[in-house]
C-alpha positions in Angstrom: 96.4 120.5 107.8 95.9 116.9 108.9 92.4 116.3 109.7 90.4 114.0 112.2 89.8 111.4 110.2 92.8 111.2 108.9 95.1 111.3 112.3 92.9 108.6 113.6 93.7 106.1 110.7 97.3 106.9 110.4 97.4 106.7 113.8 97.0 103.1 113.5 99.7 102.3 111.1 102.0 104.5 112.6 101.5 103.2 116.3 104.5 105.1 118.3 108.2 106.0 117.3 107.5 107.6 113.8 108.4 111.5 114.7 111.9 110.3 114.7 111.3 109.1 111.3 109.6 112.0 110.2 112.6 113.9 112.0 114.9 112.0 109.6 112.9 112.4 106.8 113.0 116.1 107.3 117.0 116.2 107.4 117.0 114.2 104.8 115.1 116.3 102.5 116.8 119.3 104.1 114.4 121.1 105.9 115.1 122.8 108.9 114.0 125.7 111.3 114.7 129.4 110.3 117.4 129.4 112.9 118.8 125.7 110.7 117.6 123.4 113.1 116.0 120.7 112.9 112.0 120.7 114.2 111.9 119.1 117.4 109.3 116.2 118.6 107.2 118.4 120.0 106.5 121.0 116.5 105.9 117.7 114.7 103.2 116.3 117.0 101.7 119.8 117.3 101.6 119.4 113.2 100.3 115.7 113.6 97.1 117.0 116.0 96.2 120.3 113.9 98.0 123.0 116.5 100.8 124.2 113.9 100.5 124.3 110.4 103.6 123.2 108.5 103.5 121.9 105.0 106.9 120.3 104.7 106.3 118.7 108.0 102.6 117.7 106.9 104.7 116.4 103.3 107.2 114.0 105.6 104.4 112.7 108.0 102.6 111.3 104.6 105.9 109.7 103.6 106.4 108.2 106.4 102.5 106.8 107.0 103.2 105.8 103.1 106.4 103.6 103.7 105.0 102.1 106.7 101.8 101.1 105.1 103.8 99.6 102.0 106.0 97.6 105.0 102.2 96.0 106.5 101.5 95.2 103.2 104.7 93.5 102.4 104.4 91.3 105.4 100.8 90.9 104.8 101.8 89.5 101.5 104.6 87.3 103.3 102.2 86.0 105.7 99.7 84.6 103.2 102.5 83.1 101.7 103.4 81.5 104.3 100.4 80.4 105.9 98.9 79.1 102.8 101.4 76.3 101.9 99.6 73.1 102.7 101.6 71.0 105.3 103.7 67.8 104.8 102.9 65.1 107.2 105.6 62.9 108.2 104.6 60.3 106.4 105.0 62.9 103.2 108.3 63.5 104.0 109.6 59.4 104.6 108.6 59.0 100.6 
């Protein structure tokens, strides 16, 4: 079960869209309903806030709050980069 502190910080990083990434994930992986369907938006957000207890669905949610924190990092990384290059003046670039 996903607990208060943790929803709140992946809550963060995961900002809005992700259930239809963790709805992916799921396919992906193979996991579906007893009746073989896949969960809808509403089971996974119910799993997100504590109302439903799912472990595969708990599993995909962490995947997808781990490849989404790896992306921030990445651009983080990118960003410094970036940023952190001195500047050429024109007068620089004439020599």
């Amino acid at each position: 079960m996903i607990n208060k502190v943790a929803r709140v910080k992946m809550k963060r990083v995961l900002k809005n869209k992700w259930i239809h990434k963790v709805q992916q994930k799921l396919a992906d992986n193979k996991v579906f309903t007893q009746d073989g369907r896949e969960y809808d938006k509403t089971y996974i957000s119910h799993v997100f806030n504590g109302r439903n207890s799912n472990v595969e669905i708990e599993k995909a949610i962490y995947e997808v709050y781990n490849e989404k924190l790896t992306e921030h990092s990445n651009i983080n990384v990118i960003r410094k980069k970036i940023l952190n290059k001195p500047l050429k003046t024109i007068s620089q670039k004439n020599k």
